[in-house]
C-alpha positions as CSV (number, residue, x, y, z in Angstrom):
1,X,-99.5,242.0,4.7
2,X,-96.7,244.4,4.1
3,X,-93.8,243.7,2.2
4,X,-92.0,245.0,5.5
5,X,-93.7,243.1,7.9
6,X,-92.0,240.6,9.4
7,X,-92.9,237.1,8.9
8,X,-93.1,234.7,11.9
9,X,-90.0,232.2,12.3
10,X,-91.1,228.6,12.2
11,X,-88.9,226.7,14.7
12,X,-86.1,224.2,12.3
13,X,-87.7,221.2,14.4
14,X,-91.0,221.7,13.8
15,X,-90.9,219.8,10.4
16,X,-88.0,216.7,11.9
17,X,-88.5,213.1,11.7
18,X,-90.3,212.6,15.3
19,X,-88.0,209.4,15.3
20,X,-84.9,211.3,15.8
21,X,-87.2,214.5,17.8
22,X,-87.5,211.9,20.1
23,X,-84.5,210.0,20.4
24,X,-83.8,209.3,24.1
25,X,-80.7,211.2,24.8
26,X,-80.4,209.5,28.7
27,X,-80.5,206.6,29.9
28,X,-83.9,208.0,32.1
29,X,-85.0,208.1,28.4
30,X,-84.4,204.4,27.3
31,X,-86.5,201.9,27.2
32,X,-84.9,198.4,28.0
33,X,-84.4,195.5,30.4
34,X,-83.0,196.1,34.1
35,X,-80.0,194.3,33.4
36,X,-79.3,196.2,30.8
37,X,-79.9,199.5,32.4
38,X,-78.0,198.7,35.7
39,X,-74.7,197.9,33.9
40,X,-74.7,200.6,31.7
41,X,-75.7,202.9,34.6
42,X,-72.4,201.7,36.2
43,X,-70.7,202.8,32.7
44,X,-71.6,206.2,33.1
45,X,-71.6,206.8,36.5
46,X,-67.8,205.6,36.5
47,X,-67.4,207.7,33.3
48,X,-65.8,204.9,32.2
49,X,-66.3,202.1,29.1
50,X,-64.4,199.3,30.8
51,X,-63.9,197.4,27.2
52,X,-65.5,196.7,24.3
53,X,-68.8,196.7,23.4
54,X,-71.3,194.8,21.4
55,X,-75.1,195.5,20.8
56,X,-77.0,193.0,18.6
57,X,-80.4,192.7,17.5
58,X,-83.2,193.3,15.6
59,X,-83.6,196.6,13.7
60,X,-85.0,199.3,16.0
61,X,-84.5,197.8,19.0
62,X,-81.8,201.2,20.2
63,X,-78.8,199.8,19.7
64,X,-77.2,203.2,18.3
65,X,-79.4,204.9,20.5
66,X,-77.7,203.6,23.7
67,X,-74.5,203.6,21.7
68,X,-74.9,208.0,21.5
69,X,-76.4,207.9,25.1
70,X,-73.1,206.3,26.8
71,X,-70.9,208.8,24.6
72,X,-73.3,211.9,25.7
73,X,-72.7,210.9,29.5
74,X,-69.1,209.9,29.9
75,X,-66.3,212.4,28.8
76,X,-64.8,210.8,25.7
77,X,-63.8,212.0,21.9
78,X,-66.0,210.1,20.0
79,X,-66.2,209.0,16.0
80,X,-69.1,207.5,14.6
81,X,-68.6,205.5,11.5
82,X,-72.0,203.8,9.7
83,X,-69.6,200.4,8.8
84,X,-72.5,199.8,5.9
85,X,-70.7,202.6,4.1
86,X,-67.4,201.6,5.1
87,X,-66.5,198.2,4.7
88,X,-63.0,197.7,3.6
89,X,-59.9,197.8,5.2
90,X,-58.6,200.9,4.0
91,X,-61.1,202.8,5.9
92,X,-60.1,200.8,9.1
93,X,-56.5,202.0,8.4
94,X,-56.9,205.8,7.2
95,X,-59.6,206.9,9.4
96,X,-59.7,204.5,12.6
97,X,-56.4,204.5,13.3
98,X,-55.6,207.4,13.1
99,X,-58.2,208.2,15.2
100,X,-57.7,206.2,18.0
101,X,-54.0,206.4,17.9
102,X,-54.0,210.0,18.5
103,X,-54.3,212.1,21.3
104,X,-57.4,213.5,22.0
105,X,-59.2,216.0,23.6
106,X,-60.2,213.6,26.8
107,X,-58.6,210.6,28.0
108,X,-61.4,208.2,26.7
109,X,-61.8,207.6,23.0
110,X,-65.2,205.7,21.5
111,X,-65.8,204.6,18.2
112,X,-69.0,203.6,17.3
113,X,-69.3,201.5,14.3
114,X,-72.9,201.3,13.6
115,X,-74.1,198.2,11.2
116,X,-70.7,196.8,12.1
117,X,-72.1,193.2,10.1
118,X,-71.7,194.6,7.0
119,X,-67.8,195.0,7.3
120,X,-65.9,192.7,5.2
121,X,-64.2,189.7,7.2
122,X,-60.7,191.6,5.9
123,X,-62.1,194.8,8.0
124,X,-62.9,192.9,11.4
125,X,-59.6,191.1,11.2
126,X,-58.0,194.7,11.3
127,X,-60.0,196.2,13.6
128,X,-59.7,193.4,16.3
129,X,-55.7,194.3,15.8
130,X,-57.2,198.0,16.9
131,X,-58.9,197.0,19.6
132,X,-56.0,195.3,20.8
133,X,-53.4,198.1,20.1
134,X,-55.5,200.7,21.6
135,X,-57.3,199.2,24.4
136,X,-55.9,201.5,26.8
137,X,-57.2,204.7,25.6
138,X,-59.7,203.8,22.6
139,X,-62.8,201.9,23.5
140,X,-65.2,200.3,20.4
141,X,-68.8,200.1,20.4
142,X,-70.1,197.6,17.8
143,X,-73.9,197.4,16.9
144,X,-75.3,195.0,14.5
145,X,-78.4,193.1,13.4
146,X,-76.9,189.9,12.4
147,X,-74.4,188.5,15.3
148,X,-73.0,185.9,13.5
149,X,-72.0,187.9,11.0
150,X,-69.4,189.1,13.4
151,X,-65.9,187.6,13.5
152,X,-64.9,185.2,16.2
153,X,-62.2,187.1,17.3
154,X,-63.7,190.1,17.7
155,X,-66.7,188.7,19.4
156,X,-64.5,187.5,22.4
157,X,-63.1,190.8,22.6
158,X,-66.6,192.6,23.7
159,X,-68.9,192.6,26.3
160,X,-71.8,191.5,24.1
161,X,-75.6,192.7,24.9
162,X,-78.6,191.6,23.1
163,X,-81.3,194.0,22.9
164,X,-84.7,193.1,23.0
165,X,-87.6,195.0,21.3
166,X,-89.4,197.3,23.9
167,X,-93.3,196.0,24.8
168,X,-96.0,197.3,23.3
169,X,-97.1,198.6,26.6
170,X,-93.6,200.4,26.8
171,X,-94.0,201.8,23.1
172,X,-97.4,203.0,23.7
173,X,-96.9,204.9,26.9
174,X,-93.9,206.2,24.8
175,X,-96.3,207.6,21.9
176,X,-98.6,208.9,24.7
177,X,-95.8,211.0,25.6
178,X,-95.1,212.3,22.4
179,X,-98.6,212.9,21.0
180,X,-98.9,215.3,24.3
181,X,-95.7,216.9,23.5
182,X,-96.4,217.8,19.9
183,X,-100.1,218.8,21.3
Protein backbone atom coordinates (compact mmCIF):
# COMPACT_ATOMS: atom_id res chain seq x y z
CA UNK A 1 0.00 0.00 0.00
CA UNK A 2 1.11 3.47 -0.94
CA UNK A 3 1.61 6.08 1.33
CA UNK A 4 -0.82 7.94 -1.17
CA UNK A 5 -3.43 5.61 -1.47
CA UNK A 6 -6.31 6.32 0.03
CA UNK A 7 -7.54 4.47 2.97
CA UNK A 8 -11.30 3.37 3.10
CA UNK A 9 -13.54 5.47 5.48
CA UNK A 10 -15.13 3.31 8.18
CA UNK A 11 -18.71 4.66 8.68
CA UNK A 12 -18.72 6.72 12.72
CA UNK A 13 -21.60 4.13 13.51
CA UNK A 14 -20.12 1.17 12.72
CA UNK A 15 -18.30 0.94 16.20
CA UNK A 16 -21.88 2.71 18.41
CA UNK A 17 -23.48 1.08 21.31
CA UNK A 18 -26.31 -1.07 19.30
CA UNK A 19 -28.48 0.22 22.32
CA UNK A 20 -28.61 3.63 21.23
CA UNK A 21 -28.03 2.36 17.08
CA UNK A 22 -31.20 1.12 17.70
CA UNK A 23 -33.17 3.35 19.71
CA UNK A 24 -36.69 3.60 18.35
CA UNK A 25 -37.02 6.99 17.03
CA UNK A 26 -41.17 6.56 16.27
CA UNK A 27 -43.60 5.45 17.89
CA UNK A 28 -43.94 2.54 14.75
CA UNK A 29 -40.64 1.73 16.54
CA UNK A 30 -41.76 1.33 20.22
CA UNK A 31 -42.48 -1.52 21.82
CA UNK A 32 -45.42 -1.14 24.46
CA UNK A 33 -49.03 -1.64 25.52
CA UNK A 34 -52.08 -0.40 23.26
CA UNK A 35 -53.09 1.97 25.78
CA UNK A 36 -50.11 3.40 25.81
CA UNK A 37 -49.57 3.69 22.19
CA UNK A 38 -53.06 5.07 21.37
CA UNK A 39 -52.80 8.00 23.76
CA UNK A 40 -49.60 9.01 22.83
CA UNK A 41 -50.51 8.56 19.16
CA UNK A 42 -53.20 11.28 19.96
CA UNK A 43 -50.18 13.43 21.40
CA UNK A 44 -48.49 13.61 18.31
CA UNK A 45 -51.00 13.52 15.87
CA UNK A 46 -52.48 16.83 17.62
CA UNK A 47 -48.80 18.02 17.85
CA UNK A 48 -49.74 18.78 21.15
CA UNK A 49 -48.54 17.69 24.94
CA UNK A 50 -51.81 18.43 26.63
CA UNK A 51 -50.01 18.59 30.24
CA UNK A 52 -47.67 17.02 32.10
CA UNK A 53 -46.21 13.96 31.96
CA UNK A 54 -44.95 11.12 34.09
CA UNK A 55 -43.23 7.76 33.03
CA UNK A 56 -42.30 5.38 35.80
CA UNK A 57 -40.79 2.18 35.95
CA UNK A 58 -38.27 -0.25 35.97
CA UNK A 59 -34.94 0.53 34.34
CA UNK A 60 -35.08 -0.09 30.61
CA UNK A 61 -38.40 -0.28 30.15
CA UNK A 62 -38.22 3.25 27.43
CA UNK A 63 -39.24 5.71 29.39
CA UNK A 64 -36.65 8.30 27.82
CA UNK A 65 -37.09 6.62 24.81
CA UNK A 66 -40.80 7.65 24.34
CA UNK A 67 -39.87 10.77 26.15
CA UNK A 68 -37.25 11.77 22.77
CA UNK A 69 -39.90 10.06 20.45
CA UNK A 70 -42.92 12.61 21.51
CA UNK A 71 -40.33 15.62 21.25
CA UNK A 72 -38.99 14.24 17.62
CA UNK A 73 -42.80 14.26 16.40
CA UNK A 74 -44.50 17.36 17.71
CA UNK A 75 -42.88 20.85 16.97
CA UNK A 76 -41.49 21.94 20.30
CA UNK A 77 -38.06 23.55 21.73
CA UNK A 78 -36.94 20.95 23.81
CA UNK A 79 -34.20 20.75 26.95
CA UNK A 80 -33.21 17.58 28.31
CA UNK A 81 -31.85 17.62 31.82
CA UNK A 82 -30.44 14.03 33.41
CA UNK A 83 -32.11 15.30 37.16
CA UNK A 84 -29.39 12.54 38.65
CA UNK A 85 -26.78 15.26 37.82
CA UNK A 86 -28.87 18.03 38.77
CA UNK A 87 -30.61 17.84 41.88
CA UNK A 88 -30.72 21.10 43.68
CA UNK A 89 -32.72 23.91 43.35
CA UNK A 90 -30.38 26.20 41.89
CA UNK A 91 -30.39 24.32 38.71
CA UNK A 92 -34.21 24.46 38.71
CA UNK A 93 -33.92 28.30 38.95
CA UNK A 94 -30.80 29.10 36.57
CA UNK A 95 -31.35 26.74 33.81
CA UNK A 96 -35.28 25.75 33.85
CA UNK A 97 -36.57 28.77 34.22
CA UNK A 98 -35.12 30.45 32.18
CA UNK A 99 -35.82 28.11 29.73
CA UNK A 100 -39.31 27.79 29.92
CA UNK A 101 -39.92 31.39 30.64
CA UNK A 102 -38.48 32.44 27.40
CA UNK A 103 -39.61 32.57 24.09
CA UNK A 104 -38.73 30.05 21.92
CA UNK A 105 -38.32 29.06 18.61
CA UNK A 106 -42.01 27.11 18.44
CA UNK A 107 -44.87 27.64 20.51
CA UNK A 108 -44.51 24.27 22.54
CA UNK A 109 -41.69 23.98 25.06
CA UNK A 110 -40.68 20.30 26.64
CA UNK A 111 -38.42 19.55 29.34
CA UNK A 112 -37.52 16.32 29.90
CA UNK A 113 -36.07 15.60 33.26
CA UNK A 114 -34.81 12.15 32.97
CA UNK A 115 -34.18 10.20 36.49
CA UNK A 116 -36.39 12.92 37.84
CA UNK A 117 -36.39 10.69 41.54
CA UNK A 118 -33.15 11.63 42.29
CA UNK A 119 -34.13 15.45 42.69
CA UNK A 120 -33.99 16.68 46.09
CA UNK A 121 -37.63 17.28 47.77
CA UNK A 122 -36.33 21.24 47.66
CA UNK A 123 -36.06 20.77 43.64
CA UNK A 124 -39.65 19.21 43.09
CA UNK A 125 -41.17 21.80 45.37
CA UNK A 126 -39.77 24.44 42.81
CA UNK A 127 -40.42 22.85 39.87
CA UNK A 128 -44.14 22.11 40.62
CA UNK A 129 -44.14 26.20 41.03
CA UNK A 130 -42.81 25.86 37.08
CA UNK A 131 -45.14 23.74 36.03
CA UNK A 132 -47.70 25.90 37.33
CA UNK A 133 -46.22 29.20 36.02
CA UNK A 134 -45.63 27.90 32.70
CA UNK A 135 -48.27 25.63 31.96
CA UNK A 136 -49.37 27.48 29.00
CA UNK A 137 -46.34 27.33 26.87
CA UNK A 138 -43.82 24.82 28.79
CA UNK A 139 -44.87 21.29 29.03
CA UNK A 140 -42.61 18.76 31.57
CA UNK A 141 -41.97 15.22 30.97
CA UNK A 142 -40.80 13.42 34.21
CA UNK A 143 -39.34 9.77 34.01
CA UNK A 144 -38.28 7.92 36.97
CA UNK A 145 -37.72 4.46 38.39
CA UNK A 146 -38.91 4.90 41.81
CA UNK A 147 -42.59 6.70 41.82
CA UNK A 148 -42.74 7.28 45.25
CA UNK A 149 -39.91 9.04 45.24
CA UNK A 150 -41.89 11.75 43.55
CA UNK A 151 -43.47 14.60 45.45
CA UNK A 152 -47.20 14.64 46.04
CA UNK A 153 -47.67 17.69 44.46
CA UNK A 154 -46.13 17.12 41.54
CA UNK A 155 -47.59 13.78 41.05
CA UNK A 156 -51.16 15.32 40.77
CA UNK A 157 -49.93 17.61 38.33
CA UNK A 158 -49.06 14.76 35.49
CA UNK A 159 -50.65 12.39 33.54
CA UNK A 160 -48.81 9.48 35.02
CA UNK A 161 -47.99 6.16 32.82
CA UNK A 162 -46.37 3.14 34.05
CA UNK A 163 -44.37 1.35 31.64
CA UNK A 164 -44.09 -2.21 31.62
CA UNK A 165 -41.03 -4.26 30.39
CA UNK A 166 -41.63 -5.39 26.70
CA UNK A 167 -42.08 -9.60 26.40
CA UNK A 168 -39.60 -11.61 25.59
CA UNK A 169 -41.33 -12.47 22.46
CA UNK A 170 -41.33 -8.65 21.69
CA UNK A 171 -37.56 -8.40 22.60
CA UNK A 172 -36.64 -11.25 20.60
CA UNK A 173 -38.34 -10.42 17.34
CA UNK A 174 -36.59 -7.05 18.16
CA UNK A 175 -33.00 -8.72 18.20
CA UNK A 176 -34.07 -10.70 15.05
CA UNK A 177 -34.31 -7.36 13.49
CA UNK A 178 -31.17 -6.13 14.47
CA UNK A 179 -28.97 -9.15 14.00
CA UNK A 180 -30.31 -8.97 10.17
CA UNK A 181 -29.54 -5.38 10.05
CA UNK A 182 -25.96 -5.53 11.17
CA UNK A 183 -25.75 -8.83 8.84
Amino acid sequence: MSFFEETPKVATNDHGVWAEKYRPETLDEYICDDRVRAIISDFIDRKDVPGHLLFHGSAGTGKTTLAKIITRNIPCDVMYVNASDNTGVDFVRDKIKPFASTMGFNDLKIVILDESDYMSTNSQASLRNLMETYSKTTRFILTCNYVDKIIAPLFSRTQVFKLEPPTMKDVAMYIVKILTAEN
